[in-house]
C-alpha positions as CSV (number, residue, x, y, z in Angstrom):
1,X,15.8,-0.2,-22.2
2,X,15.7,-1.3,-18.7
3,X,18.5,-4.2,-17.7
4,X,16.9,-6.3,-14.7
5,X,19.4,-8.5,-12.5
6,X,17.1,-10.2,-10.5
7,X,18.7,-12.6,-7.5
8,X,16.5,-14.9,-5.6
9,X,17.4,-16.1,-2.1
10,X,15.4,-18.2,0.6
11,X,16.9,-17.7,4.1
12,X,14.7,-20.5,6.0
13,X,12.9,-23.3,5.4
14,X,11.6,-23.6,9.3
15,X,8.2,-23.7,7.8
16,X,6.7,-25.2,11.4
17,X,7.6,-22.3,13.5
18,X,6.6,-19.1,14.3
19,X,8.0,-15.6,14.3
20,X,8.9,-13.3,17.0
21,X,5.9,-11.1,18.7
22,X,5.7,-7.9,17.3
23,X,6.9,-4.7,19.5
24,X,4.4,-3.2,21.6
25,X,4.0,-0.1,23.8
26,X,5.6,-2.2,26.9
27,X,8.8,-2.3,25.1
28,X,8.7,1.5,24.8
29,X,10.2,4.4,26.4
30,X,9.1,7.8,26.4
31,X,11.6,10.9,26.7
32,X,10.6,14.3,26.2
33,X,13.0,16.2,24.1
34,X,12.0,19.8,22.6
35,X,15.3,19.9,20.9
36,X,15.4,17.3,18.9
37,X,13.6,17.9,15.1
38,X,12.3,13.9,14.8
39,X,10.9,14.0,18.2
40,X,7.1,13.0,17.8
41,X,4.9,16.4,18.3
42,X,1.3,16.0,20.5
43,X,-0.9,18.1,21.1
44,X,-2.3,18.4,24.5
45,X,-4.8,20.4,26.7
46,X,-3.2,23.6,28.6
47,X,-5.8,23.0,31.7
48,X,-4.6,19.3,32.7
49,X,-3.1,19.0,35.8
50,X,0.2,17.1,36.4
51,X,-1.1,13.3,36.9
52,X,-3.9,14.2,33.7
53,X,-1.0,15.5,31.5
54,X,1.1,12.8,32.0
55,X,-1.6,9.9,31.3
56,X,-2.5,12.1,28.7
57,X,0.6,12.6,26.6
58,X,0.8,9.0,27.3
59,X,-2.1,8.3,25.9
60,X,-1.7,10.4,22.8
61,X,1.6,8.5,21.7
62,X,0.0,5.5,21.9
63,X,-2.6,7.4,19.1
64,X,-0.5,8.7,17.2
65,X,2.3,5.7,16.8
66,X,-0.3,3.3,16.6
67,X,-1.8,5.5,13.6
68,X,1.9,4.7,11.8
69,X,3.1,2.1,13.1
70,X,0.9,-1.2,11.6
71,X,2.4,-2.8,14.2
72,X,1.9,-1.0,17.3
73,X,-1.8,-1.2,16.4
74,X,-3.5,-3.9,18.1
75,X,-6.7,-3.8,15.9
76,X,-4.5,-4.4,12.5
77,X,-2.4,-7.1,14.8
78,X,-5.3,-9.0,16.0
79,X,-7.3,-8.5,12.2
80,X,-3.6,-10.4,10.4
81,X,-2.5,-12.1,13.6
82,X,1.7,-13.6,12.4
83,X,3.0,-13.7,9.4
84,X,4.2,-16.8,8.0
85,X,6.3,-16.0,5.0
86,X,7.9,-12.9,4.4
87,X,9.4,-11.8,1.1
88,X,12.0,-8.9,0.9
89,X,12.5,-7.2,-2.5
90,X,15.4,-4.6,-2.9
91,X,15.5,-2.5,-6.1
92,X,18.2,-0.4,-7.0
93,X,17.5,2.9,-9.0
94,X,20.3,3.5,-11.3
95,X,24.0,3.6,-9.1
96,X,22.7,4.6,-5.5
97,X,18.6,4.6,-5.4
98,X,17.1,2.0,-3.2
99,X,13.7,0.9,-2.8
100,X,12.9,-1.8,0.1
101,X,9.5,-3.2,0.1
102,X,8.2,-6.3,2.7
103,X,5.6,-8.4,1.2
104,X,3.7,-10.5,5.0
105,X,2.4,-13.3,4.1
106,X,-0.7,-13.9,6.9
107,X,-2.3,-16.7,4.9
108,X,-1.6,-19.6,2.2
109,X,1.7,-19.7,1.4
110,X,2.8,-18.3,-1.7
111,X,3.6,-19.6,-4.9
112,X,6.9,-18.8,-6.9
113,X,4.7,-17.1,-9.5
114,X,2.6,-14.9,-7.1
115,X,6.5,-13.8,-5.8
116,X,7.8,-13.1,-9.3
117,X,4.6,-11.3,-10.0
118,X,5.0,-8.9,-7.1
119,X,9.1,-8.6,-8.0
120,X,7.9,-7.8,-11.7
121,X,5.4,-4.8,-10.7
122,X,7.6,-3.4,-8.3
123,X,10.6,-3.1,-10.8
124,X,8.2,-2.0,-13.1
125,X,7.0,0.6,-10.9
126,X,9.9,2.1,-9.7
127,X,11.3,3.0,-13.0
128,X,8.5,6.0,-12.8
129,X,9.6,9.3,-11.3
130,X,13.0,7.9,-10.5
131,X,11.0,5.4,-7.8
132,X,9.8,8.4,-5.9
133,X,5.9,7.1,-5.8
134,X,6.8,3.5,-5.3
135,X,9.1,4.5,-1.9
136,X,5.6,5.0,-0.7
137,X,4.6,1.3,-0.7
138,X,6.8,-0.2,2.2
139,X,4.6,-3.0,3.0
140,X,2.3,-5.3,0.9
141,X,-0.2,-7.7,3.0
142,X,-1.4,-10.9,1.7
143,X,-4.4,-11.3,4.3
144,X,-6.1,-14.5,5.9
145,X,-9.8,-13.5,5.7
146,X,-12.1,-12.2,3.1
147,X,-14.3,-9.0,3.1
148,X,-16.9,-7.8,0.8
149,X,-16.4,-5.2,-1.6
150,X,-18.6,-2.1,-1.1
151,X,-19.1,-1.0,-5.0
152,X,-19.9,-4.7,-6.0
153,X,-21.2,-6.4,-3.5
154,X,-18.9,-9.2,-4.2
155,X,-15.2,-10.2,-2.4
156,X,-12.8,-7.4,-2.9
157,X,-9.3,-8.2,-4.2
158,X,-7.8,-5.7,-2.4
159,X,-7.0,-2.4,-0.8
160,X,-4.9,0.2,-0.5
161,X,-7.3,3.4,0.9
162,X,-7.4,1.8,4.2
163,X,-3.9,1.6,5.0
164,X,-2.0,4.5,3.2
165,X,-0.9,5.5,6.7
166,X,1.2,2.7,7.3
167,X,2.0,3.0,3.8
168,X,0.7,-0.6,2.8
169,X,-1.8,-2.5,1.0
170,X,-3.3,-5.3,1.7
171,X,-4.5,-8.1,-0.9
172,X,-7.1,-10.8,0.0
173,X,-7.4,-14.3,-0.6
174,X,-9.8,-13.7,-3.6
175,X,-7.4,-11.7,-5.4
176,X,-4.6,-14.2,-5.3
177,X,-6.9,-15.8,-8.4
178,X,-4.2,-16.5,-11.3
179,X,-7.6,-16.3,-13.6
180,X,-8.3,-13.6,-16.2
181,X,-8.8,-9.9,-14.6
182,X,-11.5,-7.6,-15.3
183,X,-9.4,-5.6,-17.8
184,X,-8.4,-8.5,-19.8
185,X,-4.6,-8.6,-18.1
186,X,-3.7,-12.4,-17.8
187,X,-3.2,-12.5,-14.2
188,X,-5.4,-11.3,-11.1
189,X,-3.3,-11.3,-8.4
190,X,-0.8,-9.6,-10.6
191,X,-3.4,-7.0,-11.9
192,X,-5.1,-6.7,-8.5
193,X,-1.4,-5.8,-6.8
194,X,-1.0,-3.0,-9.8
195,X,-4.6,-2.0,-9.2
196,X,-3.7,-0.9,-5.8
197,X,-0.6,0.2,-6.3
198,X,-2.3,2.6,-8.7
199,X,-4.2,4.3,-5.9
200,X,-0.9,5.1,-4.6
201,X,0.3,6.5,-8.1
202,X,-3.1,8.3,-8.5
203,X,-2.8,10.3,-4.9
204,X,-1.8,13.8,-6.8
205,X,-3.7,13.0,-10.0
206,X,-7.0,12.1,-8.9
207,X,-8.5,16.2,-10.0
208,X,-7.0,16.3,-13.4
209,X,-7.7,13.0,-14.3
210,X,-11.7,13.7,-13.6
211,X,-11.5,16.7,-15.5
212,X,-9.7,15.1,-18.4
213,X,-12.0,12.2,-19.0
214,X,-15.4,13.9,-17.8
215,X,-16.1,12.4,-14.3
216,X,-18.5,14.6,-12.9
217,X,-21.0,15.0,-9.5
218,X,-24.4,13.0,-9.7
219,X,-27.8,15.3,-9.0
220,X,-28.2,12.7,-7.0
221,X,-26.1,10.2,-5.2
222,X,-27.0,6.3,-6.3
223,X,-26.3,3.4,-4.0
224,X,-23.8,0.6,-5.8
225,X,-24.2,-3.0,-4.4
226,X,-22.1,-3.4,-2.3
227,X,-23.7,-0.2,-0.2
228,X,-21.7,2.9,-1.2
229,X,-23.0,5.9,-2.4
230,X,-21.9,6.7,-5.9
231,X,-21.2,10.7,-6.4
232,X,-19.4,10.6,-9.8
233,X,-19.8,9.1,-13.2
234,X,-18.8,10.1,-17.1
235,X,-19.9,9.2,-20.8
236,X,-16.4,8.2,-21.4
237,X,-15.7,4.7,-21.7
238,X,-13.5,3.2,-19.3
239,X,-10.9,0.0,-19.2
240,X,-13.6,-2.3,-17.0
241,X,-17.4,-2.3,-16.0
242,X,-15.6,-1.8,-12.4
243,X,-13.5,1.2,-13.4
244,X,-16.9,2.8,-14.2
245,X,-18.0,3.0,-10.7
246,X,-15.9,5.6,-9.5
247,X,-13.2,7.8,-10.8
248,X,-10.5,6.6,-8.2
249,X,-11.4,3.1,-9.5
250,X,-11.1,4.3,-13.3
251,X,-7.4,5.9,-12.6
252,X,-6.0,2.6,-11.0
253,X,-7.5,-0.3,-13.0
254,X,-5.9,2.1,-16.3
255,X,-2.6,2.2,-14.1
256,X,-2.4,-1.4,-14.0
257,X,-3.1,-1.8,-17.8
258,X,-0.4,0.6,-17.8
259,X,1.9,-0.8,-15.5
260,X,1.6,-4.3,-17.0
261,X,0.8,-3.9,-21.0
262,X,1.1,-0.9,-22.1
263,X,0.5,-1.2,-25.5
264,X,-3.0,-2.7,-24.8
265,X,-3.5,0.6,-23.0
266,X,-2.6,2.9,-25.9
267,X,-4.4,1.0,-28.3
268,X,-8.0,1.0,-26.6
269,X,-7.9,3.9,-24.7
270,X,-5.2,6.3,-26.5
271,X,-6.4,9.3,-24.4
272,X,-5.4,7.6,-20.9
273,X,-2.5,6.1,-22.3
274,X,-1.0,9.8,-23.4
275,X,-2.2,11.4,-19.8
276,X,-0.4,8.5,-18.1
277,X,2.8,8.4,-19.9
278,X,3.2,12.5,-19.1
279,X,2.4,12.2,-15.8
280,X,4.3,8.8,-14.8
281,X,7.1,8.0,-17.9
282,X,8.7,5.1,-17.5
283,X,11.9,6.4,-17.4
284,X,14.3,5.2,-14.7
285,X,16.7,2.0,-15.1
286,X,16.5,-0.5,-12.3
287,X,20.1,-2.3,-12.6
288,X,19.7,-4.7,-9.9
289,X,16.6,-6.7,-8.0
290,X,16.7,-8.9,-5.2
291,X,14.4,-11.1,-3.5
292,X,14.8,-12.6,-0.3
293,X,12.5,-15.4,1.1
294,X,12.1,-15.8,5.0
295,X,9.9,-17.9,7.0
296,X,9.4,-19.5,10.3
297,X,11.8,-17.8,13.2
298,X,13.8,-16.1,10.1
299,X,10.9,-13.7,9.6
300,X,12.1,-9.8,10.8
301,X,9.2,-7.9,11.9
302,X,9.6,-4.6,11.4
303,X,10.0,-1.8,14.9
304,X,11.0,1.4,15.9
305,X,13.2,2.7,18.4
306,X,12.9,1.6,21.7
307,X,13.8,5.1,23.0
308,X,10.8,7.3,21.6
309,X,11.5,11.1,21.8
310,X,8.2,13.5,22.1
311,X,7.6,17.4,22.5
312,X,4.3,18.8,23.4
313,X,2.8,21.4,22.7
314,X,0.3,23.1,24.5
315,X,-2.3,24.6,22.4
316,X,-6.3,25.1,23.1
317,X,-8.5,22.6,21.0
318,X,-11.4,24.2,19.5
């Protein structure tokens, strides 16, 4: 049985101010360093000539980092804009484990229920595999603006295929709902934040888990409502209408069932339940959680070293 110390601290109530701006390239410097194993490896051209190589190594940090760096990228800075709220949870894996996760808050601000709801999965979570999948979530993103789903047509919730490379996901405002979720969980903010969470879960699982419940390639691809193209589908019955769509879908709406009641999950779908519970046992004890609440000027964005060290190499792109 897990034992949950959970400590709850609010840092700033400077509600009518904003944060610092985020790091950007300006703040930067570039050092070439071959010897150095973390240095950031490009790729560049062997023809370029002295003045093209340098704007072009330039130019491909600026790729790369922005690829991995949320924010460095100015198209994810200008889509969320500030934060207003952030909320840092710190779980502890048994005597030395930690997991560190940043919850941004770009748009309403949050209750105390949504908060507990995200410290509740993520303790939950990282009690599988010793918390080695849920190191992969550093950032969750409560967003400002809407966007359509494209399997129903309807706002999405949330999503989590978008940013794996900043290791994030982002939840919308239709998924902070507090209504009854499409699997029959209670909550769906709290479902919708296990639902994605799930696609980080089901990464490495995705194959067996079509061939154990009978997903399997359309003749034919059909077009879902909300405009993608649907390549997979199975006789088996699945834990919503939505998790029918798509295998990817099916996996992580049954994680969340998982994540969240269990027992509901053995008991309607027995077969999912059993692959789950050997693949991701709930095993680990998570002795101590806190959650820290910052807001206004308190807020720490998160950066990397100002110094950024690069090798190139110089091989011929095909």
């Amino acid at each position: 049985m897990a034992i949950y110390f959970l400590s709850m601290i609010n840092t700033s109530e400077a509600k009518g101010y904003r944060p610092k701006e985020y790091q950007n390239f300006d703040d930067l410097r570039f050092v070439c360093d071959d010897d150095d194993p973390n240095a950031v490896v490009i790729n560049i051209r062997p023809s370029l000539s002295d003045d093209e190589l340098e704007r072009a190594i330039i130019t491909a940090l600026k790729v790369k980092l922005a690829g991995e760096c949320w924010w460095l990228s100015d198209k994810i800075k200008n889509e969320l804009g500030l934060p207003k709220e952030q909320t840092t949870i710190t779980a502890r894996i048994g005597e030395a484990d930690t997991i560190e996760v940043d919850v941004y808050n770009f748009g309403e601000s949050l209750s105390d229920q949504h908060k507990a709801q995200i410290v509740n999965i993520i303790m939950t979570a990282a009690r599988i595999n010793n918390g080695e999948i849920i190191k992969k979530v550093k950032y969750i993103f409560i967003g400002k603006t809407d966007k359509q789903n494209e399997l129903t047509g309807e706002l999405t919730s949330g999503e989590a295929t978008l940013r794996n490379n900043y290791q994030a996901i982002q939840i919308y405002p239709h998924g902070l709902r507090q209504d009854k979720h499409r699997t029959g969980l209670p909550s769906s903010f709290e479902a919708t934040v296990a639902h994605e969470i799930g696609h980080v879960f089901g990464d490495k699982l995705l194959a067996d888990w079509e061939n154990e419940f009978g997903w399997k390639k359309v003749e034919q691809a059909v077009i879902a409502p909300g405009g993608r193209a649907i390549q997979k589908t199975t006789s088996q019955p699945c834990v919503s209408d939505y998790a029918a769509f798509d295998p990817a879908e099916d996996l992580s709406d049954s994680v969340a069932v998982y994540l969240l009641d269990p027992e509901v999950l053995k008991r309607i779908h027995p077969g999912k339940f059993k692959f789950l519970e050997a693949h991701l046992p709930i095993l680990s004890e998570v002795v101590h959680v806190k959650s820290e609440n910052k807001s206004g000027v308190d807020i720490k964005l998160p950066s990397i070293d100002n110094t950024v060290k690069y090798k190139v190499t110089r091989k011929k792109i095909m």
